[in-house]
PQR file of N, CA, C, O and H, with PARSE charges and radii, in Angstrom:
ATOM      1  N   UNK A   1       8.524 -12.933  -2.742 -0.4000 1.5000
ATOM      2  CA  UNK A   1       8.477 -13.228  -1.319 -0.0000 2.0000
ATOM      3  C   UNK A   1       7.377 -12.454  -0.599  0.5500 1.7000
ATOM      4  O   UNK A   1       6.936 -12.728   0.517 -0.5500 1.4000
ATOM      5  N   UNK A   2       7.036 -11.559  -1.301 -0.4000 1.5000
ATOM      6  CA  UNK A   2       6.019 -10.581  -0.591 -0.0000 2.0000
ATOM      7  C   UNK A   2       6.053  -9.734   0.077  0.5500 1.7000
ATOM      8  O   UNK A   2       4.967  -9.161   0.167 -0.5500 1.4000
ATOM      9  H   UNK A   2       7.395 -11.336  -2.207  0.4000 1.0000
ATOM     10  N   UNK A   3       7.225  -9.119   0.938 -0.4000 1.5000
ATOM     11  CA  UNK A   3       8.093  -8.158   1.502 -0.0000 2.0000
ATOM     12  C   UNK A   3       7.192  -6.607   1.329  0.5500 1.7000
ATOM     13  O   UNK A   3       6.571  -5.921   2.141 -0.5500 1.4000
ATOM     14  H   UNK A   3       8.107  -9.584   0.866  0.4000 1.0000
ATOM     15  N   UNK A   4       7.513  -6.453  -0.330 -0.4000 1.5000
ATOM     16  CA  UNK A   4       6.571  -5.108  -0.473 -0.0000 2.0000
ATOM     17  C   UNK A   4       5.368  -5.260   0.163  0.5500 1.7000
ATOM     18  O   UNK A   4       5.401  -4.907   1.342 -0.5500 1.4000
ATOM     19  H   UNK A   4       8.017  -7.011  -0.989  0.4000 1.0000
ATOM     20  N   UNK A   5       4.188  -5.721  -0.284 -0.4000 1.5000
ATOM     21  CA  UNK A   5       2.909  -6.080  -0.070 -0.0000 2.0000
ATOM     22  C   UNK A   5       2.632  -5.816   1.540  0.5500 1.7000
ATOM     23  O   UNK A   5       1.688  -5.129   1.930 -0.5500 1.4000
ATOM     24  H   UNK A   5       4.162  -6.008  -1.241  0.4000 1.0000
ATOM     25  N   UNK A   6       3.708  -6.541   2.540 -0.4000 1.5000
ATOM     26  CA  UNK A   6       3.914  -6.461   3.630 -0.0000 2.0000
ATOM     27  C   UNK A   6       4.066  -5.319   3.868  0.5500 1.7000
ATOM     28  O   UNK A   6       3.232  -4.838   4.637 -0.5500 1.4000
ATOM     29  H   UNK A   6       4.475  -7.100   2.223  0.4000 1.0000
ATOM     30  N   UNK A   7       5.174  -4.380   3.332 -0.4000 1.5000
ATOM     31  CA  UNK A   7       5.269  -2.896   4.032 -0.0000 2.0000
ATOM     32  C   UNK A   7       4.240  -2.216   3.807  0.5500 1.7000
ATOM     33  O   UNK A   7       4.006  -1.262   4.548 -0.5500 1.4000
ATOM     34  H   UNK A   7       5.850  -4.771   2.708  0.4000 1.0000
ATOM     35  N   UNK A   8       3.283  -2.557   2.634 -0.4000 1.5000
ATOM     36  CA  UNK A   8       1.848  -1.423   2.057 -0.0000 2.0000
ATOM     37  C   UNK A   8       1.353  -1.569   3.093  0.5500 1.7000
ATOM     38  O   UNK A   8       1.321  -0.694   3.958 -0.5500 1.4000
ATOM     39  H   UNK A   8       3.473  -3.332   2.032  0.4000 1.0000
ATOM     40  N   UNK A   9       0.725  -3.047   3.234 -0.4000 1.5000
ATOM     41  CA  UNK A   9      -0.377  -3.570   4.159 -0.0000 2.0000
ATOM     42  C   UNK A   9       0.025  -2.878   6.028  0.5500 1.7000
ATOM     43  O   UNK A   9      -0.809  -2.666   6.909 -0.5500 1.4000
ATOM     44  H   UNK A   9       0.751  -3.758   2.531  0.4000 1.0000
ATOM     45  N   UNK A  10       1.295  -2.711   6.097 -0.4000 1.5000
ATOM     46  CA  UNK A  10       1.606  -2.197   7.752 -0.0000 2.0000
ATOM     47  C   UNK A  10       1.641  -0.878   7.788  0.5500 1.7000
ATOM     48  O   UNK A  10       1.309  -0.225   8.778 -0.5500 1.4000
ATOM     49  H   UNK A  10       1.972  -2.883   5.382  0.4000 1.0000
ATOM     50  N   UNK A  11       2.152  -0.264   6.425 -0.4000 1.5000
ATOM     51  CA  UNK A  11       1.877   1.332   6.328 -0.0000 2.0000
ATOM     52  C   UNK A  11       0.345   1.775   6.373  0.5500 1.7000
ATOM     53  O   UNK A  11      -0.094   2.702   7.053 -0.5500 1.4000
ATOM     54  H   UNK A  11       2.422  -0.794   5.621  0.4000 1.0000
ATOM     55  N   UNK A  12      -0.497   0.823   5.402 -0.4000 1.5000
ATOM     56  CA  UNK A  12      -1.626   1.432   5.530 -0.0000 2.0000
ATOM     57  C   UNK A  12      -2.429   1.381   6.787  0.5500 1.7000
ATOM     58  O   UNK A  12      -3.261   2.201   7.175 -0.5500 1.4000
ATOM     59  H   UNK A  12      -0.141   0.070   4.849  0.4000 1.0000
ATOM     60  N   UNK A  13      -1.985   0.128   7.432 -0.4000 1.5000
ATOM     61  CA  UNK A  13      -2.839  -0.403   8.758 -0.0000 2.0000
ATOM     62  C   UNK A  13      -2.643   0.843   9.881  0.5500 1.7000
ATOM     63  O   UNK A  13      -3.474   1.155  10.734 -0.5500 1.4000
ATOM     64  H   UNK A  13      -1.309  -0.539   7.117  0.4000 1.0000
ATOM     65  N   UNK A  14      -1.350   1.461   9.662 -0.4000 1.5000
ATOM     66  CA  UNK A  14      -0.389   2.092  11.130 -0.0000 2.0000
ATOM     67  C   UNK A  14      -1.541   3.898  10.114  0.5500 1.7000
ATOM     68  O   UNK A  14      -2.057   4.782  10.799 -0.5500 1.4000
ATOM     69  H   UNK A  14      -0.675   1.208   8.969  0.4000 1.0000
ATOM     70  N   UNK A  15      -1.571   3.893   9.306 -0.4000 1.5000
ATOM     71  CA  UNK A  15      -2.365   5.064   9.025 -0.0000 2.0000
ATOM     72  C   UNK A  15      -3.826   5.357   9.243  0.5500 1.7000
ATOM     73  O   UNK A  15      -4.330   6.402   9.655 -0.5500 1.4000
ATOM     74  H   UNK A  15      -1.153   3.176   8.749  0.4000 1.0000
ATOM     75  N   UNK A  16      -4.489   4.074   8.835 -0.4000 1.5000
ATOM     76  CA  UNK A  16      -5.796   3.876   9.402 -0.0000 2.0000
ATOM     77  C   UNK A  16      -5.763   3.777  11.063  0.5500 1.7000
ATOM     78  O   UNK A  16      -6.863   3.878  11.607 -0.5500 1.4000
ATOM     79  H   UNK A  16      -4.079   3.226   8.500  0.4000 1.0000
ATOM     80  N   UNK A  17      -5.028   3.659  11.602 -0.4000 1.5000
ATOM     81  CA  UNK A  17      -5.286   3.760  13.209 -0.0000 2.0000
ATOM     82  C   UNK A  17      -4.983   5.247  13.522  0.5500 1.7000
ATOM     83  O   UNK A  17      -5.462   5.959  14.404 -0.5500 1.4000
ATOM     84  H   UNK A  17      -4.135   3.577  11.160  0.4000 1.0000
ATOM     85  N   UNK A  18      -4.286   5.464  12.802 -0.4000 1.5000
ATOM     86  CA  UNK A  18      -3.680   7.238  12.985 -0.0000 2.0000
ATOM     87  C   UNK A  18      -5.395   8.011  12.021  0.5500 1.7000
ATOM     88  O   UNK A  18      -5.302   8.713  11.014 -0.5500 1.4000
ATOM     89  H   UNK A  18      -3.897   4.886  12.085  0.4000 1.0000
ATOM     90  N   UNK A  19      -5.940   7.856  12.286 -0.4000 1.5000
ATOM     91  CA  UNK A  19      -7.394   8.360  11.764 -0.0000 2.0000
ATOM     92  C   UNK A  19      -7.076   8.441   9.954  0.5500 1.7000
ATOM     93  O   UNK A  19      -8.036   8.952   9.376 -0.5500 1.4000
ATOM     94  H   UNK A  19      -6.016   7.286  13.104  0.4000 1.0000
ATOM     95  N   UNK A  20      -6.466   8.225   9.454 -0.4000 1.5000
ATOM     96  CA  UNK A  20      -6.343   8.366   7.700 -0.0000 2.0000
ATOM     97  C   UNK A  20      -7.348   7.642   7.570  0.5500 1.7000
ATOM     98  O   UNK A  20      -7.712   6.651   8.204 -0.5500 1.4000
ATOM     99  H   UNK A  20      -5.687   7.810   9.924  0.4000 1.0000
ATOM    100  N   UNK A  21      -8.104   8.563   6.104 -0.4000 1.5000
ATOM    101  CA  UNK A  21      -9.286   7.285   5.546 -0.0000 2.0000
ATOM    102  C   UNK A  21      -8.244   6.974   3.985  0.5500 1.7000
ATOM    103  O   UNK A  21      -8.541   5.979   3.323 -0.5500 1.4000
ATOM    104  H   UNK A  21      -7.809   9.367   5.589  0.4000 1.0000
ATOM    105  N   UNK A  22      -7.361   7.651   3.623 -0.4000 1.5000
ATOM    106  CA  UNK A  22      -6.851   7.638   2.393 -0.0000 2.0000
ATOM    107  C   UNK A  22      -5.153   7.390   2.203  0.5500 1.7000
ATOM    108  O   UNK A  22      -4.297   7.992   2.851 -0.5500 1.4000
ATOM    109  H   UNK A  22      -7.120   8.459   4.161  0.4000 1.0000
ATOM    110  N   UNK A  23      -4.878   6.299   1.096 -0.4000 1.5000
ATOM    111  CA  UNK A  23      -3.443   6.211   1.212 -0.0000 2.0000
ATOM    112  C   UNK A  23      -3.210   7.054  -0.430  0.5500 1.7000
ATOM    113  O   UNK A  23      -4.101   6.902  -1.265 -0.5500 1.4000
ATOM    114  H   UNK A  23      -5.574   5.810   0.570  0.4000 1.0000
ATOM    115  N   UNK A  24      -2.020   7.885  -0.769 -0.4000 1.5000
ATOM    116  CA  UNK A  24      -1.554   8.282  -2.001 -0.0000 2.0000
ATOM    117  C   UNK A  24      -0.261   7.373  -2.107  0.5500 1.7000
ATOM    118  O   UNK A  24       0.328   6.959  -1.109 -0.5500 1.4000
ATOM    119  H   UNK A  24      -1.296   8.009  -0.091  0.4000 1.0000
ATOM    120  N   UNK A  25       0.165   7.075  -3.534 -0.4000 1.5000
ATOM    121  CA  UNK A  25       1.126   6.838  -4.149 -0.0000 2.0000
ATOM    122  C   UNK A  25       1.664   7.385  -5.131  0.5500 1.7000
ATOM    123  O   UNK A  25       0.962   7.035  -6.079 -0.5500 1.4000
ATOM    124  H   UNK A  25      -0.313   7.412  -4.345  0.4000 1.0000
ATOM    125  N   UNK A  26       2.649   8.169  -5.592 -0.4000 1.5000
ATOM    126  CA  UNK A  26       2.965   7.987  -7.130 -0.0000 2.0000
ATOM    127  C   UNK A  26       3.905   7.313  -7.412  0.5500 1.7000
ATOM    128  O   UNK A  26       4.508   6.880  -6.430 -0.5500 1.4000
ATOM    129  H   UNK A  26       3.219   8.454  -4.822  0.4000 1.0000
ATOM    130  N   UNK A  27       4.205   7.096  -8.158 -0.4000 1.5000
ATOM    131  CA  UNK A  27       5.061   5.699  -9.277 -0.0000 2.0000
ATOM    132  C   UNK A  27       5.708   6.074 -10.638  0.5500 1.7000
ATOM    133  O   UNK A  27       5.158   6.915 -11.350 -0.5500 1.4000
ATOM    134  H   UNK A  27       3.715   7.447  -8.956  0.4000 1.0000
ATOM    135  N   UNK A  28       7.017   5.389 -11.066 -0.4000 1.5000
ATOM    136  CA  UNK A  28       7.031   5.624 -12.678 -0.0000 2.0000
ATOM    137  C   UNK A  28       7.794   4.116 -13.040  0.5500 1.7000
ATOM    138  O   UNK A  28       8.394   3.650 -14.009 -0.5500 1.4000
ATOM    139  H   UNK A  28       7.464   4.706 -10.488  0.4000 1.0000
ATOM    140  N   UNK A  29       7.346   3.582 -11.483 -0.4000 1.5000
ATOM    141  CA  UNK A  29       7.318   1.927 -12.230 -0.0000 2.0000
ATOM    142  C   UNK A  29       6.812   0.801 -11.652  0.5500 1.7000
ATOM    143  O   UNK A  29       7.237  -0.334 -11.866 -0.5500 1.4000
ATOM    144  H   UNK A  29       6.859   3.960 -10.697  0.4000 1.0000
ATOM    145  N   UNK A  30       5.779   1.134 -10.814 -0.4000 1.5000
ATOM    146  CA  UNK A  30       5.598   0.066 -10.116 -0.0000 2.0000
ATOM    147  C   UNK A  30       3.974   0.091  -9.796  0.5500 1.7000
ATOM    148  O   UNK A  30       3.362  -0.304  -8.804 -0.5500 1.4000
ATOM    149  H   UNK A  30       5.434   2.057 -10.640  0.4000 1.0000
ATOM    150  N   UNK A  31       3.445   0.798 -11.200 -0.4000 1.5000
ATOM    151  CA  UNK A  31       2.087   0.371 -11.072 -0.0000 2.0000
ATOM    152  C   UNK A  31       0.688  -0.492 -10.961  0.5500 1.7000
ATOM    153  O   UNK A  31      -0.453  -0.433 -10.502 -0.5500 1.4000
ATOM    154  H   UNK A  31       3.942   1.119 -12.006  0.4000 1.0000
ATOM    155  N   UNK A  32       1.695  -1.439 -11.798 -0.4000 1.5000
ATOM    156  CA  UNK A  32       1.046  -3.050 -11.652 -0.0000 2.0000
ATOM    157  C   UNK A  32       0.785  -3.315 -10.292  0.5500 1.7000
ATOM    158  O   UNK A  32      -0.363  -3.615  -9.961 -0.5500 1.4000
ATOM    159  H   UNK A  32       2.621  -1.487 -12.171  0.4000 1.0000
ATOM    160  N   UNK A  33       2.030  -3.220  -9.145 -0.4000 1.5000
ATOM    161  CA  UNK A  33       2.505  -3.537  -7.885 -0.0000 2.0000
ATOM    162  C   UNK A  33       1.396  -3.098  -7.587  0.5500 1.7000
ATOM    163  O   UNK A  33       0.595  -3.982  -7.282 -0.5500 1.4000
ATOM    164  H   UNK A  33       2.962  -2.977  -9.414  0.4000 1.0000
ATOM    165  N   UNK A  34       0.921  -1.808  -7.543 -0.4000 1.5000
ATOM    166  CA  UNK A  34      -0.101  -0.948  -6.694 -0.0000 2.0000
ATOM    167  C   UNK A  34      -1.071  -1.017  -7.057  0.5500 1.7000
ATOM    168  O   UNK A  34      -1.734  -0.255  -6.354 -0.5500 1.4000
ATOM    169  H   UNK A  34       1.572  -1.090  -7.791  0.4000 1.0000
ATOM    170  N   UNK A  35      -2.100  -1.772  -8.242 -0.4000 1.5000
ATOM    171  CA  UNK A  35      -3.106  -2.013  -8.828 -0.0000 2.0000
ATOM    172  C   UNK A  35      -3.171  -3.101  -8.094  0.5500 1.7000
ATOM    173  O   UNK A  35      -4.005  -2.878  -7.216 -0.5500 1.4000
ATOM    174  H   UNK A  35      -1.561  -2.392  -8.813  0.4000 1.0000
ATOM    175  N   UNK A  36      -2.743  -4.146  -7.985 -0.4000 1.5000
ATOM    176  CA  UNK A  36      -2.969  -5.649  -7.359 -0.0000 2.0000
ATOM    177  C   UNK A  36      -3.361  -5.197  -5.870  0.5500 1.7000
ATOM    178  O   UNK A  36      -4.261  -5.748  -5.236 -0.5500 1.4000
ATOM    179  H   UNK A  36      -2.066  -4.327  -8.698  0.4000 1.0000
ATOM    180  N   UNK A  37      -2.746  -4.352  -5.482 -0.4000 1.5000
ATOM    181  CA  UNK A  37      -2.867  -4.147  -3.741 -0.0000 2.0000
ATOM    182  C   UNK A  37      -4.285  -3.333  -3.110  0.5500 1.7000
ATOM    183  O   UNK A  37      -4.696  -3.234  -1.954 -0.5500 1.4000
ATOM    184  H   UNK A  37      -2.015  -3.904  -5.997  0.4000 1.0000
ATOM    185  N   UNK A  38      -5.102  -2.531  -5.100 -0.4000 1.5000
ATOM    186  CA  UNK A  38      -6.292  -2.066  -4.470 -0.0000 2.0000
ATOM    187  C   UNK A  38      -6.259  -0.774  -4.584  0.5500 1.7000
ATOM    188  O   UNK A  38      -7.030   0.008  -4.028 -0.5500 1.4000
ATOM    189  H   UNK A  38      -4.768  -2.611  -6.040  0.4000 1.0000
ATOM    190  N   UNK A  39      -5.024  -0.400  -5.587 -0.4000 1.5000
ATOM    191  CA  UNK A  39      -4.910   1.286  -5.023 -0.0000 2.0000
ATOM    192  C   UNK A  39      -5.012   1.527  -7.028  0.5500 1.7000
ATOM    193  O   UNK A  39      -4.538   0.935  -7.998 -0.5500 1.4000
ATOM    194  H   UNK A  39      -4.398  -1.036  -6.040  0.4000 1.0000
ATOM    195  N   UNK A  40      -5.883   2.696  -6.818 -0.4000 1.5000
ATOM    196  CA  UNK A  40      -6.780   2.989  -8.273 -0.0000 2.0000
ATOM    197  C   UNK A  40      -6.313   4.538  -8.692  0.5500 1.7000
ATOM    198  O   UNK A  40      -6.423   5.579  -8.043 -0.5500 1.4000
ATOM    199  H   UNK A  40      -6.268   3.177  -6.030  0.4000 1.0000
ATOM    200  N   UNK A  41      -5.703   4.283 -10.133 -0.4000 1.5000
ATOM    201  CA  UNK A  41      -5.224   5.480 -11.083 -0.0000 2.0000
ATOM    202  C   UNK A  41      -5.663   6.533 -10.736  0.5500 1.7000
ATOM    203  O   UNK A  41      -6.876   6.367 -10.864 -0.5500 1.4000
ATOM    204  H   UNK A  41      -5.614   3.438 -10.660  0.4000 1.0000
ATOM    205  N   UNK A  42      -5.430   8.023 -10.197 -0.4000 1.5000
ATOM    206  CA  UNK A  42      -6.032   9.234 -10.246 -0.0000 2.0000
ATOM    207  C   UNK A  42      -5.321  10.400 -11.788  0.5500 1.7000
ATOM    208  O   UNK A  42      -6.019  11.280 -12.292 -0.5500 1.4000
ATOM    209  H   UNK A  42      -4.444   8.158 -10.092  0.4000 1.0000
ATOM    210  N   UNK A  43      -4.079  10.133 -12.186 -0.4000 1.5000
ATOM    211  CA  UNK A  43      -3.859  10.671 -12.874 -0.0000 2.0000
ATOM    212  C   UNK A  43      -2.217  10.618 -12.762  0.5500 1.7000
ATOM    213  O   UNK A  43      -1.524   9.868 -12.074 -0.5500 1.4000
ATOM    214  H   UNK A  43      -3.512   9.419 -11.776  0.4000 1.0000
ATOM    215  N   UNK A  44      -1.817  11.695 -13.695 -0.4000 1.5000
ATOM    216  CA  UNK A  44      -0.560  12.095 -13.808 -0.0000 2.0000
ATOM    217  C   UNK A  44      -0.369  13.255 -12.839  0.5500 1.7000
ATOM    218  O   UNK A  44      -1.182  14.059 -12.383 -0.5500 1.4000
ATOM    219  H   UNK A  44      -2.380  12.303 -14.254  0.4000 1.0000
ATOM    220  N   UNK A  45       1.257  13.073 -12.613 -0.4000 1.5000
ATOM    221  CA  UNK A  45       1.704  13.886 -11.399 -0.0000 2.0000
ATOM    222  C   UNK A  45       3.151  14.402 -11.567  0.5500 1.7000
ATOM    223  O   UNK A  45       4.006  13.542 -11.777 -0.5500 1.4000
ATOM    224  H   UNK A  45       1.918  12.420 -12.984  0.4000 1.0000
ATOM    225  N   UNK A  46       3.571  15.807 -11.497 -0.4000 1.5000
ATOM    226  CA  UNK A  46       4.948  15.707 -11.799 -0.0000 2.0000
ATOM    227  C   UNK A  46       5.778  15.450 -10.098  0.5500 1.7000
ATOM    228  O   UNK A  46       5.672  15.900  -8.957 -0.5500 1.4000
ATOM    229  H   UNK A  46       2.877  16.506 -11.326  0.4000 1.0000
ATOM    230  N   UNK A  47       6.627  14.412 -10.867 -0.4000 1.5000
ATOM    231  CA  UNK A  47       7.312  14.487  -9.388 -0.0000 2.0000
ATOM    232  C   UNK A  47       8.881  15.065  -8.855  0.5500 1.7000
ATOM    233  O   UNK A  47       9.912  14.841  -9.491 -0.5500 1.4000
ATOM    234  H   UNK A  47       6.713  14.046 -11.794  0.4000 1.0000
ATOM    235  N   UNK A  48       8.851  15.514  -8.113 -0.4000 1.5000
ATOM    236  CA  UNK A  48       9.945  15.832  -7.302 -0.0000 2.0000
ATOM    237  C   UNK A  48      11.102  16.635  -8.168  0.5500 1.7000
ATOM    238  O   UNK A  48      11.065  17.853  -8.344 -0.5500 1.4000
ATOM    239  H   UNK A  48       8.014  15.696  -7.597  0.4000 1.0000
ATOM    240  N   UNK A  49      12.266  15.651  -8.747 -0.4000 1.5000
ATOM    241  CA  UNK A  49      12.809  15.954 -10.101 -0.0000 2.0000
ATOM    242  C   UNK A  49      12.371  16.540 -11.084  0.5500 1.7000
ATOM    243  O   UNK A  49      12.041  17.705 -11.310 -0.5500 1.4000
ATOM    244  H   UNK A  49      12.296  14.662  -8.604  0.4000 1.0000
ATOM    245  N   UNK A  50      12.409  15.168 -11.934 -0.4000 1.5000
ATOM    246  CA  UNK A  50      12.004  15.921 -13.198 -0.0000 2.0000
ATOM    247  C   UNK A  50      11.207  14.697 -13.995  0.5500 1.7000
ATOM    248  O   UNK A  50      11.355  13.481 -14.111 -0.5500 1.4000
ATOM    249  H   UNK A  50      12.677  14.222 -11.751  0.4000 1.0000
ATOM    250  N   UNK A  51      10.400  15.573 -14.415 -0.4000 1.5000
ATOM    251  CA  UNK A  51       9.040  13.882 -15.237 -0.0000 2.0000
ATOM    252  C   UNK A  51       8.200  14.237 -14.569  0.5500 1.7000
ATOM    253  O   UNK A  51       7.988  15.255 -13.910 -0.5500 1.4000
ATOM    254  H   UNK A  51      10.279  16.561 -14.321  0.4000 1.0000
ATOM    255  N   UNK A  52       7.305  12.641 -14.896 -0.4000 1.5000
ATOM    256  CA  UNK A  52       5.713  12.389 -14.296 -0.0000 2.0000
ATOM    257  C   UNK A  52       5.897  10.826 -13.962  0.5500 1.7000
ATOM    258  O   UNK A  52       6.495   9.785 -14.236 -0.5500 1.4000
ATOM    259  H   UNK A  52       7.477  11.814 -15.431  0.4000 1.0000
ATOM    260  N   UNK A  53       4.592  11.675 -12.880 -0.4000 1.5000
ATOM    261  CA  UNK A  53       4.677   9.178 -12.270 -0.0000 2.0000
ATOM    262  C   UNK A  53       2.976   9.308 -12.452  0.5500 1.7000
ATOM    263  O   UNK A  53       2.318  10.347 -12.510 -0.5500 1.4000
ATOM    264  H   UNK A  53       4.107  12.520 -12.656  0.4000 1.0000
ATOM    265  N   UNK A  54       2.614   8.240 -12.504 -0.4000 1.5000
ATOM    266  CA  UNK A  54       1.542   7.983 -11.912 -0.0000 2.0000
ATOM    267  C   UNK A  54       0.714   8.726 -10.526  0.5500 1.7000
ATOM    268  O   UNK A  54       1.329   9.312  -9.636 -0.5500 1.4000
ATOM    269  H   UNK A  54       3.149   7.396 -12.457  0.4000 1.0000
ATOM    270  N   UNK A  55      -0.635   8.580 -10.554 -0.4000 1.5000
ATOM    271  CA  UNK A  55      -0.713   8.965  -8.974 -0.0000 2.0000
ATOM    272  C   UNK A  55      -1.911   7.776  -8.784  0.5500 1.7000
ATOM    273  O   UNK A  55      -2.791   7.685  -9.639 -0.5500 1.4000
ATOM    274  H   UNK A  55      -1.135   8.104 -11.277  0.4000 1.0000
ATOM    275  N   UNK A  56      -1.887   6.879  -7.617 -0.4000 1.5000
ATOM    276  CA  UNK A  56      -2.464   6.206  -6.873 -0.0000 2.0000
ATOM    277  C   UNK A  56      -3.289   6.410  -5.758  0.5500 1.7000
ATOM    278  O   UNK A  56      -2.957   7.519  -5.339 -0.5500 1.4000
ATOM    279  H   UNK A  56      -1.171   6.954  -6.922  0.4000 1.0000
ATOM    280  N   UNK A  57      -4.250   5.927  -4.982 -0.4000 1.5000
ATOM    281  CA  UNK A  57      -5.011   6.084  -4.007 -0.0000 2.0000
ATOM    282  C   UNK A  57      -5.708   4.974  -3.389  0.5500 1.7000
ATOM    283  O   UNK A  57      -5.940   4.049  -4.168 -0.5500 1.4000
ATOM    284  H   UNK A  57      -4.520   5.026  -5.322  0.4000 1.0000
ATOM    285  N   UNK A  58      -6.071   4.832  -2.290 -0.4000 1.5000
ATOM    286  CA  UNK A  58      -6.553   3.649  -2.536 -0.0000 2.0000
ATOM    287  C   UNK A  58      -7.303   4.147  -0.470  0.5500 1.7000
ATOM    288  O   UNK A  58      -6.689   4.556   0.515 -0.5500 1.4000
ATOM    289  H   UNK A  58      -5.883   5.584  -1.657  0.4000 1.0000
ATOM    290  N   UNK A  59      -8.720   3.836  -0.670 -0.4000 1.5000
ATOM    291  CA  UNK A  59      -8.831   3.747   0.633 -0.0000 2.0000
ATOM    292  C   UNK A  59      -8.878   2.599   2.050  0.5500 1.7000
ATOM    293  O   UNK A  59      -9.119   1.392   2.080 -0.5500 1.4000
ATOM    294  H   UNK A  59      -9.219   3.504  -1.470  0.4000 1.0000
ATOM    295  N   UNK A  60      -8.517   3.626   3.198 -0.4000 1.5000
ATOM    296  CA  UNK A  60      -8.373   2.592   4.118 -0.0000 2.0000
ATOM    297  C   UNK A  60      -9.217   2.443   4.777  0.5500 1.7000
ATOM    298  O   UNK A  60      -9.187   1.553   5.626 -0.5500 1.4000
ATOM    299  H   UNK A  60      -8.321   4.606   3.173  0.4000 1.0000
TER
END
């Protein structure tokens, strides 16, 4: 339905007006999601818990 795509695209828009030139993500499953939308691999990241996600970026 596109729902996600929608919240990236209004998060990133509402950040780029707030002066951001840069969006971050990390992930440990939804990297495909965030490759299609423009946002490019920086590496591994431990997160929060316990593990590693992905880390994403993508500019605005």
């Amino acid at each position: 339905m596109g729902y996600g795509k929608l919240i990236v695209d209004f998060a990133c828009e509402t950040l780029k007006e707030m002066g951001y030139k840069e969006v971050y993500v990390y992930t440990d499953q939804a990297s495909e999601f965030y490759k299609k939308l423009g946002f490019e691999y920086q590496g591994m990241v431990d997160k929060n818990d316990t593990g590693q996600a992905e880390l994403y970026k993508k500019a605005i």
